[in-house]
C-alpha positions in Angstrom: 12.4 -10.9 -16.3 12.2 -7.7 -13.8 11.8 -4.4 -15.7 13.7 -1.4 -15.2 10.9 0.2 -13.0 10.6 -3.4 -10.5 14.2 -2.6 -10.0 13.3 1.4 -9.0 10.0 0.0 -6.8 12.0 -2.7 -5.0 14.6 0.3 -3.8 11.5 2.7 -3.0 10.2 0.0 -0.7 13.5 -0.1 1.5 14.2 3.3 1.5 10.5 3.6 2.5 10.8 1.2 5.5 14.0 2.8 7.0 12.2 6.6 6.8 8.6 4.9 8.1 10.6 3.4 11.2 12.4 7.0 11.9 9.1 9.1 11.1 6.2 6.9 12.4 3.3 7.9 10.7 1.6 9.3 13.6 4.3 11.7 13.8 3.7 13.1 10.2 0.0 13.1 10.9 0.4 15.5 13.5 2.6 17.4 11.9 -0.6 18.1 9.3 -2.5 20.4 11.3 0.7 23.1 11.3 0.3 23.2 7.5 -1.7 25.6 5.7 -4.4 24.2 3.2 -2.5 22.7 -0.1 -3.1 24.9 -3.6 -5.2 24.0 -5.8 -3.6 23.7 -9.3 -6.3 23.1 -11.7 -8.0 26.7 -11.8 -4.0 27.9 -12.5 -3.7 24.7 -15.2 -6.8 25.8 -16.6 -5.8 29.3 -16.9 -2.3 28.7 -18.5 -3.6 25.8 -21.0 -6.6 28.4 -22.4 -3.6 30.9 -23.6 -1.0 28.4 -24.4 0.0 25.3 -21.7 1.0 24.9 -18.1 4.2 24.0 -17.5 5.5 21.8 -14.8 9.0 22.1 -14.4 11.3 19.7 -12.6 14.4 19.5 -10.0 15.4 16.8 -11.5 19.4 16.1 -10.7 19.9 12.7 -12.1 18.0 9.8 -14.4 18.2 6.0 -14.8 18.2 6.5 -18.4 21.2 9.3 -18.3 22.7 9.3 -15.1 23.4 12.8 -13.6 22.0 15.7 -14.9 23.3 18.7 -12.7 24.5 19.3 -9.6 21.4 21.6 -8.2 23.1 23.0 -4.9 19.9 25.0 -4.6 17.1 23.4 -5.0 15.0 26.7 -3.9 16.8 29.0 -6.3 16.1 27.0 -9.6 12.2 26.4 -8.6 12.1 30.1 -7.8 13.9 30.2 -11.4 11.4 28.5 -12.6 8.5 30.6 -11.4 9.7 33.9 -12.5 9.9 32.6 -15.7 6.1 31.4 -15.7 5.8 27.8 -14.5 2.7 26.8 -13.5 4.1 24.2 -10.7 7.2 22.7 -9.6 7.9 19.4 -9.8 10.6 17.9 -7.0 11.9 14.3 -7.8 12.5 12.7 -3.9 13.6 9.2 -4.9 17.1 8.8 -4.0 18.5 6.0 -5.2 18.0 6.3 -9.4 17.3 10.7 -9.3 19.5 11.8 -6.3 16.1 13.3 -5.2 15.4 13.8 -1.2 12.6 15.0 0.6 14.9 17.9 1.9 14.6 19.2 -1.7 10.6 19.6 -1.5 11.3 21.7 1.8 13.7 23.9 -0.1 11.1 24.1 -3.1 8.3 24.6 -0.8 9.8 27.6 1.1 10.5 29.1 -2.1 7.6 29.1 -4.6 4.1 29.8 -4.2 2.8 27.6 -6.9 1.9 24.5 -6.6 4.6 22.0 -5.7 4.2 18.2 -6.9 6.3 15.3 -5.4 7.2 13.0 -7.9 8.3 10.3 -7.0 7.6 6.3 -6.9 4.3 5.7 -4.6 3.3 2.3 -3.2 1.6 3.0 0.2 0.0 5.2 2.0 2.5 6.5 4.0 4.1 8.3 1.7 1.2 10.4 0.2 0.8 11.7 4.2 4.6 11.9 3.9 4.2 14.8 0.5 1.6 16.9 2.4 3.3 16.6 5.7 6.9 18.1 3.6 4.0 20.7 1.7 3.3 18.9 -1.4 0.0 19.7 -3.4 0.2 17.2 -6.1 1.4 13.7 -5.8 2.5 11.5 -8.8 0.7 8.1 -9.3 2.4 5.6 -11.8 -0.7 3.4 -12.9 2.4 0.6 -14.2 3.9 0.2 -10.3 -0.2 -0.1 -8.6 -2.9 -2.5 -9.1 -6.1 -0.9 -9.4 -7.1 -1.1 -5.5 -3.9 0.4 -4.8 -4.6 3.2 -7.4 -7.9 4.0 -6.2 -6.6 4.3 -2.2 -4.2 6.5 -3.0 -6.2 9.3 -5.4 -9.0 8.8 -2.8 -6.4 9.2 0.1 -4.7 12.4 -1.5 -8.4 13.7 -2.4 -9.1 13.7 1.3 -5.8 15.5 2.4 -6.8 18.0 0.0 -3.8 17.3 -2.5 -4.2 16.9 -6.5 -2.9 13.8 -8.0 -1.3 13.5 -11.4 -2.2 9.9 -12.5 0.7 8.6 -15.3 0.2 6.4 -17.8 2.1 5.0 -20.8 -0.7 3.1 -23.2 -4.2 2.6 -23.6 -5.2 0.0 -21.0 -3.2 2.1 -18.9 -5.2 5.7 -19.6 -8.7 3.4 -19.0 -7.4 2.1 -15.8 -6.4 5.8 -14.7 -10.0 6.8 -15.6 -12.0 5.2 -14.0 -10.7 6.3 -10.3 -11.8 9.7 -11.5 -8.9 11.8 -11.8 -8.5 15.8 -12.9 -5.1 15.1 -13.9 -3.9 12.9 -15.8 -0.2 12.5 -17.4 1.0 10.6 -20.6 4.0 9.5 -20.4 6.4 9.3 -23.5 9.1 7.2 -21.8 8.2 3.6 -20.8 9.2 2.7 -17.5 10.2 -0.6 -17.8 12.5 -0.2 -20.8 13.0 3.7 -20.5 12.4 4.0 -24.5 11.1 7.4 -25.3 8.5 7.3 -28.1 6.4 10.9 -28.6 3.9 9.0 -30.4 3.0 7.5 -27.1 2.0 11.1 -26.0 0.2 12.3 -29.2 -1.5 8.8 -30.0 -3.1 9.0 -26.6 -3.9 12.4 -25.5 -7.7 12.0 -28.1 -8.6 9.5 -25.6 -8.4 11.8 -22.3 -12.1 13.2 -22.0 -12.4 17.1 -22.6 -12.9 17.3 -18.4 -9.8 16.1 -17.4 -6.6 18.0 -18.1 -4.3 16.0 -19.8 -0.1 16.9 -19.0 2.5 15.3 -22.0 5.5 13.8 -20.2 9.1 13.3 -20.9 10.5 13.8 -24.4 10.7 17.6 -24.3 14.1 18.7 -26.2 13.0 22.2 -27.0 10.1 24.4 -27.7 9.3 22.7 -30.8 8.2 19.5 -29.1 6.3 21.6 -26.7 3.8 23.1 -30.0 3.5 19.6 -30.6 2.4 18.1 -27.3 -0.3 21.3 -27.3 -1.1 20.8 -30.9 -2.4 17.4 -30.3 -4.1 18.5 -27.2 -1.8 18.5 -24.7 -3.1 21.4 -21.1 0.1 20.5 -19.6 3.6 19.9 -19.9 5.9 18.4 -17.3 9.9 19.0 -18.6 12.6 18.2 -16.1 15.9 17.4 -18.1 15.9 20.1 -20.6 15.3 22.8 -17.8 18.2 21.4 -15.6 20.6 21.0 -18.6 20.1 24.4 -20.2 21.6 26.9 -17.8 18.7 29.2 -18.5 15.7 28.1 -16.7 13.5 31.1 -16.5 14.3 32.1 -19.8 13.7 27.9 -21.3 10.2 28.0 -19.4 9.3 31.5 -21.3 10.2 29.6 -24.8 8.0 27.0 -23.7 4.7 29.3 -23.1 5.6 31.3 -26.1 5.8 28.0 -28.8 2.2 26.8 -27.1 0.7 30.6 -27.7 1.4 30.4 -30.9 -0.5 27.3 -31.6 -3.2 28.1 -29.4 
């Protein structure tokens, strides 16, 4: 029976084909050598996990799991929300189709912050990792579940050379030793499974052990409050990426500075 996230992958691939015969890729390629060099986040990651965590925080309008979210007219203003209030990067969702996400929102995000900037979104070819740096993107999101492990490794090795960062998801244990071994800095566990869009935190904690001490490990999804924040960096959590309590709360800058405070104090 199709999951939840063969249903999201089968609408990336259209959407996908209809941008890739608009844009060909050549066009985006040439479009790279305009671009100044992408950031770096790990030195920044490293920095903001040895005091407390760094938090990735997300314009995230809608979810399969909850439908919309927020409106987010100004994509721009809540990521520049978000920095003043101590986020390490900015997470944009571009799918369309399940997040109301567009690639016009990492151009808004981009022009606003200077942190790093991650597209999330639902990879499958190579296209659309020259697509994130071509719109400004430093970190891409890899979903171990939606590649096989040649696709994995072409990707990371394909963002490596464009100088981006990739933040390699997973959601168990064979998962987290597939993500491994293609070498990655980053690596995010995932709380929510994909193909049945259960949240379990135990997914998070009962993993993050496993992710060797040279690899910054980022908790995903689940984050209701500070609370769960101390958790994630009690168990060993560097990062954080939160998306739906920052859009929901009507105080971003302020929710981001509860985050950093609650992983200080565990620190």
């Amino acid at each position: 029976m199709p999951t939840v996230l063969d249903g999201i992958l089968d609408g990336v691939r259209e959407d996908l084909e209809s941008r890739r015969a608009a844009t060909p890729l050549a066009a985006l390629e040439s479009a790279l050598s305009d671009l100044p060099a992408a950031i770096d986040p790990l030195p920044g990651f490293r920095a903001a996990a040895a005091t407390g965590v760094a938090v990735i925080a997300e314009v995230k309008r809608a979810s399969p799991s909850k439908g919309s979210l927020a409106e987010i007219p100004e994509p721009g203003r809540l990521a520049a929300a978000y920095a003043a209030g101590g986020a390490s990067a900015v997470s944009v969702l571009t799918e369309r189709r399940r997040f109301g996400g567009t690639l016009a929102d990492l151009d808004e995000v981009r022009a606003a912050v200077t942190i790093p900037v991650l597209r999330k979104d639902f990879l499958v070819d190579g296209y659309q990792v020259t697509e994130a740096r071509a719109h400004g993107a430093d970190l891409v999101l890899l979903i171990v579940a939606g590649l096989d492990d040649a696709l994995l490794r072409d990707l990371h090795q394909q963002a490596r050379e464009l100088g981006m960062t990739s933040l390699v998801e997973v959601h168990d244990a064979a998962e987290l030793d597939r993500a491994l071994a293609v070498g990655p800095a980053l690596v995010g566990i995932n709380a929510r499974n994909l193909k049945t869009l259960e949240v379990d935190l135990r997914t998070v904690t009962d993993l993050l052990p496993r992710v060797p001490g040279d690899v910054l490990a980022v908790a995903e999804s689940g984050v209701t409050g500070p609370e769960v924040v101390a958790d994630y960096v009690r168990a060993g959590a560097s990062g954080v990426l939160v998306g739906e309590a920052l859009v929901t709360g009507g105080r971003p800058a302020q929710a981001v500075r509860s985050f950093l405070e609650s992983a200080r104090a565990v620190r």
